[in-house]
VEXPA-585944 format. One line per 2 residues: number of its first residue (from 0); their letters; for each residue z negated, y, x of N, C-alpha, C, O, CB. Coordinates in Angstrom, 1 decimal. Glycine has a CB too. Example, Ala and Ser with C-alpha at 12.3 -4.5 7.8 and 13.67 -1.06 7.14 Angstrom:
0 = AS = -7.8,-5.7,13.2,-7.8,-4.5,12.3,-7.8,-3.3,13.2,-8.5,-3.3,14.2,-9.0,-4.5,11.3  -7.1,-2.2,12.8,-7.1,-1.1,13.7,-7.9,0.0,12.9,-8.0,1.1,13.4,-5.7,-0.6,14.1
// end
This chain:
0 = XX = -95.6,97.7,55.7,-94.8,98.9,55.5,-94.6,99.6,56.9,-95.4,99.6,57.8,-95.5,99.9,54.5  -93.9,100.0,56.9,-93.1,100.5,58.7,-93.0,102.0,58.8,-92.3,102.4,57.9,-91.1,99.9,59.1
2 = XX = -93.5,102.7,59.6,-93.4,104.3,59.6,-92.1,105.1,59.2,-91.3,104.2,59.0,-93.7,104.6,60.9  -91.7,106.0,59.2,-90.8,107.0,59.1,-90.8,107.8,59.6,-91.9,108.1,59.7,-90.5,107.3,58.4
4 = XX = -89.7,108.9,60.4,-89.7,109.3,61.4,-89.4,111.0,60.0,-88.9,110.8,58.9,-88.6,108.5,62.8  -89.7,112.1,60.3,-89.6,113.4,59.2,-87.9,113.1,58.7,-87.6,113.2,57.5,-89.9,115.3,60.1
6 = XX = -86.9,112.7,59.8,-85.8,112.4,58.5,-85.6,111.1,57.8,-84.7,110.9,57.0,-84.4,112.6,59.0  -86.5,110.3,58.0,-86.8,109.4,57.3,-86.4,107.9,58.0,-86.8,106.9,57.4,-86.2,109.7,56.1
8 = XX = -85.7,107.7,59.1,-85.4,107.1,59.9,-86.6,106.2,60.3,-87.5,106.7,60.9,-84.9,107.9,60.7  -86.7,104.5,60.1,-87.8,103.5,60.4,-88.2,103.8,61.5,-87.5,104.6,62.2,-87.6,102.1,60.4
10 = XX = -89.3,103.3,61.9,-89.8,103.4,63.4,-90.6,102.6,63.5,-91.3,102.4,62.6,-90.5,104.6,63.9  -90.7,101.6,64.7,-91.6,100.2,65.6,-92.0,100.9,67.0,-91.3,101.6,67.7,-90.4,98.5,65.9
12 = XX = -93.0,100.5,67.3,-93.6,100.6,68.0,-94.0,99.5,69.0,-94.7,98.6,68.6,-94.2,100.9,67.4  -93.7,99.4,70.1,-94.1,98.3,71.2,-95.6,98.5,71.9,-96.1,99.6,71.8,-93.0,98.3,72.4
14 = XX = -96.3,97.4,72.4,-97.6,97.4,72.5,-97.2,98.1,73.9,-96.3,97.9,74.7,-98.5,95.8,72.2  -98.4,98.9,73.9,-98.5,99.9,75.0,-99.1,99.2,76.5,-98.9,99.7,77.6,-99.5,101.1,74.4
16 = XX = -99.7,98.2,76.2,-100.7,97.8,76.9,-99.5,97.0,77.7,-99.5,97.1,78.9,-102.2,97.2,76.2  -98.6,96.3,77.2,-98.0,95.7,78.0,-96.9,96.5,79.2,-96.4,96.0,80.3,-97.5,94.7,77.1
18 = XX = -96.8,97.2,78.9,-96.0,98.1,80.1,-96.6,99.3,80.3,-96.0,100.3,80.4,-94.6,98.5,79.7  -98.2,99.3,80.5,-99.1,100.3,81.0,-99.1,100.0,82.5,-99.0,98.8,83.0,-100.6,100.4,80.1
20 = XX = -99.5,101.3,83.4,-100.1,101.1,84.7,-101.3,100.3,85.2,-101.6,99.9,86.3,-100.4,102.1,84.9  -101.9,100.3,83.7,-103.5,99.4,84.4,-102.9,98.4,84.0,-103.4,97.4,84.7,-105.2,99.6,83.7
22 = XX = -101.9,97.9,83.1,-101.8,96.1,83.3,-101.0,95.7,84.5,-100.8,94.5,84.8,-100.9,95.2,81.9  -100.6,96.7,85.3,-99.5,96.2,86.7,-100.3,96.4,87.9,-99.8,96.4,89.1,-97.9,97.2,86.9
24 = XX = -101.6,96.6,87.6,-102.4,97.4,88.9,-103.2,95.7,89.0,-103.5,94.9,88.2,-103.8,99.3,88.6  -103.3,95.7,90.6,-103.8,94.4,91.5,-104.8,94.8,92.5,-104.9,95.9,93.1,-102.6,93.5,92.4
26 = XX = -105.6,93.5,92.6,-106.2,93.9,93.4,-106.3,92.9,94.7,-106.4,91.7,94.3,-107.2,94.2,92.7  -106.2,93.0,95.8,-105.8,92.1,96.7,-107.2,91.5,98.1,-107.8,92.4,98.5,-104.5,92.9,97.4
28 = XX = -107.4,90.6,98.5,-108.4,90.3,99.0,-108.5,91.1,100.4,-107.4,90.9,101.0,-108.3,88.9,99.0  -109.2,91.8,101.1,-109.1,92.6,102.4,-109.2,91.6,103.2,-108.8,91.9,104.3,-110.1,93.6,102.6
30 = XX = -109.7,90.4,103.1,-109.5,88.8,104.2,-107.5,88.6,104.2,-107.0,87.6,104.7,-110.6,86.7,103.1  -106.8,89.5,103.7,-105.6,89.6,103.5,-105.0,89.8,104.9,-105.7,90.6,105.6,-105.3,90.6,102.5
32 = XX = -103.6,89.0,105.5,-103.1,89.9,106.2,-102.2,90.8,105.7,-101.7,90.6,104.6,-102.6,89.3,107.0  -102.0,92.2,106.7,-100.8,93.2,105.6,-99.7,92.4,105.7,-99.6,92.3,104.4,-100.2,94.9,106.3
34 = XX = -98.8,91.6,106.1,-98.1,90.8,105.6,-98.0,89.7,104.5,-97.1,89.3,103.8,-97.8,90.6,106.3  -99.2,89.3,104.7,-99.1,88.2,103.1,-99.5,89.2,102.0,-98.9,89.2,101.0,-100.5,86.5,102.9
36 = XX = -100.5,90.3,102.2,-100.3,91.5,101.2,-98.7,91.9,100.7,-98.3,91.9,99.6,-101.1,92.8,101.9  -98.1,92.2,101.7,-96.7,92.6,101.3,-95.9,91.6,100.4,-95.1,92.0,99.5,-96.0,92.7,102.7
38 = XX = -96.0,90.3,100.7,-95.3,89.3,100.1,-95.8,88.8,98.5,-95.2,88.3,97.6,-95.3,88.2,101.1  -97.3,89.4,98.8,-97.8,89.0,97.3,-97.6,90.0,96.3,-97.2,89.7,95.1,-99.3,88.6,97.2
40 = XX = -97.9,91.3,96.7,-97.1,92.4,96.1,-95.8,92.5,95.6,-95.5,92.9,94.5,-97.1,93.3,96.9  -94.7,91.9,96.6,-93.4,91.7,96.1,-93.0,90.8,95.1,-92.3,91.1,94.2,-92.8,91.4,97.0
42 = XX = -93.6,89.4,95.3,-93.5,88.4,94.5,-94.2,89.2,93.4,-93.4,89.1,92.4,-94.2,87.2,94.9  -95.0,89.6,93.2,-95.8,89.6,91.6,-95.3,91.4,91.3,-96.0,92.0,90.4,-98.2,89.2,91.7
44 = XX = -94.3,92.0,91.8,-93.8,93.0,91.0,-92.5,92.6,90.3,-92.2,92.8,89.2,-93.5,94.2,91.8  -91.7,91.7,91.5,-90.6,90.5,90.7,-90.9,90.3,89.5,-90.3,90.9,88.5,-90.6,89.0,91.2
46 = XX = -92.2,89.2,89.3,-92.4,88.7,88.2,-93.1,89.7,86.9,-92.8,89.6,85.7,-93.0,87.6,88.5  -93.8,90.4,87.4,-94.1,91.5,86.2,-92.4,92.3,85.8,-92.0,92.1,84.7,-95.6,92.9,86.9
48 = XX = -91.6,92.9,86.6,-90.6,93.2,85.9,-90.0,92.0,85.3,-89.4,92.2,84.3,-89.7,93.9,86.6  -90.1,91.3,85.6,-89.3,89.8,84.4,-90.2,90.1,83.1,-89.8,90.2,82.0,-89.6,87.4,85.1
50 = XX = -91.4,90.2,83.5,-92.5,89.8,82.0,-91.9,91.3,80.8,-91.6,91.3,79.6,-95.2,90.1,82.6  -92.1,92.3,81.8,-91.4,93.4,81.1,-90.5,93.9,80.3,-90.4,94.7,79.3,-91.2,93.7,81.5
52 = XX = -89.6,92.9,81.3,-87.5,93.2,80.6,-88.2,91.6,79.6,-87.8,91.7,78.5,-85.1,92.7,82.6  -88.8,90.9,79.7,-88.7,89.9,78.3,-89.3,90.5,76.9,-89.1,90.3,75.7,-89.5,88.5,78.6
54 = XX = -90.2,91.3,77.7,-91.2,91.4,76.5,-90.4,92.5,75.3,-90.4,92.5,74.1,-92.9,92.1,77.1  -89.7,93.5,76.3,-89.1,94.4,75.6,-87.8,94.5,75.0,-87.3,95.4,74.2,-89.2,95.2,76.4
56 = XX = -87.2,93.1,75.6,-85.9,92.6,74.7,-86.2,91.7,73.5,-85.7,91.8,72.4,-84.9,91.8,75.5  -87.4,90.9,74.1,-88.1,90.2,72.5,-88.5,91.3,71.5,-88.6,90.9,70.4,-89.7,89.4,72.7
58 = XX = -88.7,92.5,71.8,-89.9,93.8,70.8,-88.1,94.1,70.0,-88.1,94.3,68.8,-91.0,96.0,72.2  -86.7,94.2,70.7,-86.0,94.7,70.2,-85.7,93.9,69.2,-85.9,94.3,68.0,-85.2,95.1,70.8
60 = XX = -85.2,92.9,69.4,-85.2,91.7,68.6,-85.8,91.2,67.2,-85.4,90.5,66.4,-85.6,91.1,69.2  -87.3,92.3,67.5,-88.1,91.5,66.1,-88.1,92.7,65.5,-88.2,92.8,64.3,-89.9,90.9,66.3
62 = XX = -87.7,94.2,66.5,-87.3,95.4,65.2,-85.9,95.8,65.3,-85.5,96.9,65.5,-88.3,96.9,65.3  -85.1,94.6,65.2,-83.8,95.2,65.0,-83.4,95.7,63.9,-82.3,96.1,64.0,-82.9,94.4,65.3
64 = XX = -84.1,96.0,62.6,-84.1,96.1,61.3,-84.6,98.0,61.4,-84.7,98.7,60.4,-85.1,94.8,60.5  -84.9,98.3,63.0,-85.4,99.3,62.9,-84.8,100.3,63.5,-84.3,99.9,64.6,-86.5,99.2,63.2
66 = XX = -84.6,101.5,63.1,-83.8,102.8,63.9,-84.4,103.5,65.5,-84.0,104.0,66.5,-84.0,104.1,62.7  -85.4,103.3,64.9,-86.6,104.0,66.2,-87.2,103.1,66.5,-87.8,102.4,65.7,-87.7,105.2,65.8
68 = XX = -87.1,102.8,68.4,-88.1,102.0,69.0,-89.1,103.1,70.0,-88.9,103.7,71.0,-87.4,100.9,70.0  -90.2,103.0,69.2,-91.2,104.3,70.6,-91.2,102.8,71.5,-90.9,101.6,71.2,-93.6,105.2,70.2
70 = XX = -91.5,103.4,72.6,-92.4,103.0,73.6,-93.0,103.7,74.4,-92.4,104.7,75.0,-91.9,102.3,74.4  -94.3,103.4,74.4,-95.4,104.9,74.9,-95.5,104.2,76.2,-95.4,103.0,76.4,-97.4,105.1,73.9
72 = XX = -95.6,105.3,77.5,-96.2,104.8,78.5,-96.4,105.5,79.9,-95.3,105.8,80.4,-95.5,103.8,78.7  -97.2,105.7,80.4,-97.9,106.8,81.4,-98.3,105.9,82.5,-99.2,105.0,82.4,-99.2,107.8,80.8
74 = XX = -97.4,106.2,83.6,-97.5,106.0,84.8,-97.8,107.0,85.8,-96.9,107.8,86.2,-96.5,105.6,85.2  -99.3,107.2,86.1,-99.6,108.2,86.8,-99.7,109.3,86.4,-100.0,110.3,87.1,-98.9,108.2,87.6
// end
């Protein structure tokens, strides 16, 4: 059974955790140079926004039957 919103309108919910701050936060080796830091940072924000824009066009997809999509999420 799927929530309702007070006018009665369905509502889905996407998993929070996947487009939270602590799942995009890295941690990088200090034997790092700041340039291969820079490049690994870039590469792996690339690919987390891909994981993102997929995850969140798949979420629409499985509640297209739904009026309301939350997506909760606190950056900072």
């Amino acid at each position: 059974m799927g929530r309702r919103s007070k006018n009665g309108a369905s509502i889905a919910y996407v998993n929070q955790m996947m487009i939270c701050e602590t799942g995009h936060t890295v941690r990088i080796s200090e034997n790092s140079t700041p340039e291969e830091k820079k490049d690994y940072i870039e590469r792996l924000h690339k690919r987390k926004m891909a994981e993102v824009g997929n995850y969140l066009a798949t979420s629409f997809l499985a509640h297209s039957d739904k009026r309301v999509i939350m997506i909760p999420y606190h950056f900072g």
